[in-house]
C-alpha positions, 0 to 999 in steps of 0.5 A: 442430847437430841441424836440425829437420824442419819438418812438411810438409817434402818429402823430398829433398836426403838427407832420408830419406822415403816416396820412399826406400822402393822397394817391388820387384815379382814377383821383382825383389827377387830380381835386385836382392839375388840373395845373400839368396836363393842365397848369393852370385853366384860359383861356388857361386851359380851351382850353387845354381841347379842343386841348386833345380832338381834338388831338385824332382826329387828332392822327386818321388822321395821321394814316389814319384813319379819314378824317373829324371832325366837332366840335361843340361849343353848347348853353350848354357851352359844346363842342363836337368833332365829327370825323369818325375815327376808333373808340375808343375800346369797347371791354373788356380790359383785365386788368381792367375787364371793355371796352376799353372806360370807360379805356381811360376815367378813367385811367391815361396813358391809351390809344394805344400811348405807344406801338409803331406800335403794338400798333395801333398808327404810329404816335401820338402828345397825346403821355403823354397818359393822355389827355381825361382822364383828360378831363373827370376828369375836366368836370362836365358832359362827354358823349362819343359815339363810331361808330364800328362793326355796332353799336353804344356805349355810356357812360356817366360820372360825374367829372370824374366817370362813371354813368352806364356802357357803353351801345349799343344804336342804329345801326351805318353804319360808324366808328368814336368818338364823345365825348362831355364835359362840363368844371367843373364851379368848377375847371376853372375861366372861362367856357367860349369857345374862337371862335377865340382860337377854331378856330385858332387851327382848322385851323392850324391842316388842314394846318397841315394836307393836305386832312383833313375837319375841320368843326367849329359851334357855337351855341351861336351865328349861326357861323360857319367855314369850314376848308380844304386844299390840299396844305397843308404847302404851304398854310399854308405859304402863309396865313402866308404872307397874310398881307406881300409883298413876293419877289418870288411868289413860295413857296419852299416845301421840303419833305423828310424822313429818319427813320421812321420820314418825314420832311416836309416844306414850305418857303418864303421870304418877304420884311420884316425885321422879322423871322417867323418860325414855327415848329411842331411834330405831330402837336405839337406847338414846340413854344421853337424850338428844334433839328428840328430848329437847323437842319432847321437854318443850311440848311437855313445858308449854302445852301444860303451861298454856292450859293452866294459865288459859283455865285459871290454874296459874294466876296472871302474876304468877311464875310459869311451870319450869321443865322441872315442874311438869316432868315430877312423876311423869313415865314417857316413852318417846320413839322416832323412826326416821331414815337418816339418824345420826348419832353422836359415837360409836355407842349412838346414845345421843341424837344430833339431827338438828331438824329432829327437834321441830318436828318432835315438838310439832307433833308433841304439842298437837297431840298433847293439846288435843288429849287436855282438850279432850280429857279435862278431868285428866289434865286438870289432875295433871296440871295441879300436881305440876303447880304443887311441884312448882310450889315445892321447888322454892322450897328446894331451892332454898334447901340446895344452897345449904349442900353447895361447896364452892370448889373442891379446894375450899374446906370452909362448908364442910359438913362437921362429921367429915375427915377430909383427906389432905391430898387435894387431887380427886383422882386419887382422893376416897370418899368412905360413906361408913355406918355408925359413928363407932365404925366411923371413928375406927375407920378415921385411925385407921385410914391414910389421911393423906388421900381417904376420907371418911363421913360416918352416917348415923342410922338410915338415910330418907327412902327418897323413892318416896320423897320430893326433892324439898324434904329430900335436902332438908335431910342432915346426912343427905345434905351432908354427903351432898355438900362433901361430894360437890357436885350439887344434885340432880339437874345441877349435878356437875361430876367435873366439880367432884372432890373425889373420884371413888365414893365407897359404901362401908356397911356392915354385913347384916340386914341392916348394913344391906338396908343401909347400902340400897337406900345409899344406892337408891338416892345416887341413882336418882339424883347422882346418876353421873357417878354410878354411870362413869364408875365412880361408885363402889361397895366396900367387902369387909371380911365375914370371918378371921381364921387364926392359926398359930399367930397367923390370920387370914381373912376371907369373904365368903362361907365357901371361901371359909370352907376352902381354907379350912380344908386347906388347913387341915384339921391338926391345927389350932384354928379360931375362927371369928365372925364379923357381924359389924365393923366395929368389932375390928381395930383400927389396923384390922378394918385398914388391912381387911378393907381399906389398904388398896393393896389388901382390899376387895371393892365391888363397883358398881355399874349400870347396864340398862337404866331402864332395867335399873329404874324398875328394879329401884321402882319395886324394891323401893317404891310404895307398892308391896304386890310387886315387891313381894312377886320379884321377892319369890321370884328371886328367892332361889338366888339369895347368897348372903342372907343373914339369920 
């Protein structure tokens, strides 16, 4: 029964009034819903912190305003990002009655962003304006120092609050910012800086932004790196290429601008079978495209169709190149910087300028037109591998139909190895991709078959780093695991089609099982990529050692955690220790207890920081050159946790 509210009630007791309404000050809405404003408080929150910082610097070099930064990962666990850009404002803010600097640092939406030219910013990628104040809100500690007019400003805050007022501290003879921070322990799972993360972001902002000086150092461990390239996009595609065989030796650079907004680009086509295109808006990782990539596929598709029709390369009746076609094995990086960017949320991934698109296309087609015509050796190498693509995609085509499953409630194309789950509710169903046949049927007994299925792989999977898409779907076990998933691949993946919500690798723990698992990961990656982006992906932990004492067992994962155990257990007991080199070599009871009961299991998921870091890493361990691969090998050597002898 509905209990009215007599007017005049006071609200308590549950009853939803003024006195629920919390009204958060400064920045501690920012510290009470850190995941609003940087995304999460894992890892990736944590180097979000860093790319705010560096992107104040970087918004000074696109106004030409600073030409080197030097950041530095200190001993502390604090990070500092020093640049001789013009300096932060010191002078005192009209409204606020206070300098410019404590504003930026303690005021939401503060900063020269927002006013266009008149506002001392041509260009910015910061343009939320929210970006060193959180930083400051989600640092313990927070010191920032500015260079101007001669002297030298400080001021230091705690989580967020300053702890004085800014002072003059000594003379200066240059201009610039430095600001250094220490992540709140409070707030993040982690303080812990990632140098391949800081570092990679580095980089890509020096490519990004030709005559810049990046300079990295770690502290902790003596590294340091030094950044700078004149070339700009150009050597940012041939890094990109570095582990591939390229067709032509000349990189395409096209450059152009139309209103207020200059697009920039680089291209080159490698033997390959894979598209890599990057797209960037003041240095913002548009990872979700938008119109700029619109514009930039359209140029690609009719400048190469043109010449291959106008040079006899396409006969009359024959069909045109598909987008498909012309982006196999092409490496591109398309750049704009343009004055009013707007993006699609808060993590600006995706561009919505609807204007941006004809003046993409435009300045594309002109420059791309003009290199064929100039280079018809190169373009006719380009065109011709495009044909060839063409050729192959009916093949495809026909391939594809095989791996296509209606919907996730229809059973009748599934493939014969699998055991499907009973539950038809993808939110709660398992897909368990196992090694072996053997494997497969312990993981069958052992399993719940009310939400987990199971599909037992036999040996290795096709490297598809090497393959084009025809021979990739004429492959049993990947055409298997596509038609199980239903999803479809590639551009006709649709994860809403998805039947189940966790994909779980299960192999066994040697160099097999690891070989197994990155060539699973490899083709997820490249035609999947949906699922490894949103976190449906996982690697199954089965246990390395059984520790039996008395009619106990206990199960651990790793060699320190056996030692732990061992000295936790002492050694009066009698103590057997087994060790699981496969998966088969457990029962059913023991694989479900160890590796599959939700309750029991440790499961690793796997996530994607960077696609462009992700795309290299897949490039050398996977693709056809040996020099990078045996150079990243050494490089890494030291890290190895698990190498099975």
């Amino acid at each position: 029964m509905a209990v009215q509210k007599k007017e005049g009630q006071a609200a308590g007791d549950g009853v939803y009034g003024a006195n629920q309404i919390q009204i958060l000050e400064g920045l501690e809405a920012v510290r009470k819903r850190p995941g609003m404003y940087i995304g999460s408080t894992d890892t990736h929150g944590l180097h979000h912190l860093f790319f705010e910082v560096i992107d104040n610097s970087i918004d000074e070099v696109l106004n030409g305003g600073c030409t080197r930064i030097i950041v530095t990962i200190h001993s502390d666990g604090s990070l500092s990002v020093w640049d001789n850009g013009r300096g932060i404002p010191v002078d005192i803010h009209p409204k606020t009655g206070r300098p410019a600097l404590e504003a930026v640092l303690t005021i939401l939406h503060a900063g020269g962003k927002f006013g266009g030219t008149a506002s001392g910013y041509k260009v910015s990628g910061g343009l939320h304006g929210v970006g060193v104040s959180v930083v400051n809100a989600l640092s313990e500690w927070l010191v920032a120092e500015v260079r101007r007019d001669g002297h030298l400003y400080r001021q230091r805050f705690s989580r967020g609050r300053p702890d004085g007022d800014m002072e003059v501290v000594g003379p200066a003879s240059d201009t610039g910012t430095t600001i250094r921070f220490l992540p709140d322990a409070q707030i993040f799972e982690t303080t812990e800086w990632n140098w391949d993360t800081v570092t990679h972001r580095c980089r890509e902002l020096a490519f990004l932004n030709g005559g810049v000086r990046i300079d990295v150092k770690d502290e902790r461990s003596d590294k340091d790196v030094s950044y700078y390239f004149q070339g700009g996009l150009q050597a940012f595609v041939e890094h990109l290429n570095k582990t591939k065989e390229v067709i032509h030796s000349r990189v395409i650079t096209i450059s152009g601008h139309a209103d207020q907004t200059l697009v920039e680009a680089a291209i080159q086509y490698n033997d390959g079978y894979l598209e890599s295109i990057y797209t960037f808006v003041n240095n913002i990782n548009t990872a979700e495209g938008g119109t700029h990539l619109s514009g930039f596929r359209s140029a690609l598709t009719r400048c190469l169709n043109d010449y291959a029709r106008k040079n006899g390369l396409i006969k009359e009746n024959e069909e045109g190149l598909t987008g498909d076609d012309v982006r196999e094995g092409c490496t591109a990086v398309l750049s704009l910087k343009m004055v009013n960017p707007q993006f699609e949320g808060q993590t600006k991934t995706k561009l919505g300028n609807s204007e941006t698109r004809g003046i993409v296309e435009s300045i594309v087609t002109q420059g791309l037109t003009q290199f064929m015509e100039e280079n018809p050796a190169e373009a006719r190498t380009i065109v011709e591998k495009c044909v060839n693509a063409a050729r192959a995609r009916e093949a495809a085509r026909k391939a594809r139909e095989l791996t296509r499953r209606k919907t996730a409630l229809e059973s009748a194309s599934l493939p014969g190895k699998l055991a499907d789950c009973t539950s038809r509710n993808p939110d709660e169903c398992e897909l368990y991709i196992v090694e072996g046949e053997s494997a497969g049927g312990t993981a069958k007994q052992g399993r719940d078959r009310r939400f987990q299925a199971i599909m037992p792989l036999r040996g290795k999977i096709l490297n598809v780093e090497k393959a084009r898409m025809d021979k990739i779907l004429s492959n049993a076990e990947i055409r298997s695991m596509i038609t199980a998933m239903g999803t479809g691949v590639g551009d006709e993946f649709d994860l809403s089609k998805a039947r189940y919500g966790k994909l779980i690798i299960m192999t066994d723990a040697d160099v097999d099982g690891a070989h197994i698992r990155t060539l699973l990961l490899t083709f997820f990656y490249r035609y999947m990529r949906p699922l490894v982006e949103q976190g449906h992906v996982f690697i199954a932990m089965p246990p390395l050692y059984g520790v039996k004492h008395g009619k106990q067992i206990e199960y651990v994962h790793s060699d320190k955690e056996l030692e732990e155990v061992l000295n936790r257990l002492g050694k009066n007991k009698n103590i057997q220790i087994q060790r699981y080199k496969g998966l088969g070599e457990m029962d059913a009871e023991q694989l479900w207890e160890t590796t599959m009961n939700p309750e029991t299991r440790t499961l690793r998921r796997l996530t994607l920081a960077d696609a462009v870091l992700a795309d290299e890493i897949f490039g050398i361990l996977m693709g056809e050159k040996v020099e990078p691969r045996r150079e990243f090998i050494e490089e890494h050597a030291r890290e190895v946790q698990n190498l099975d002898v």
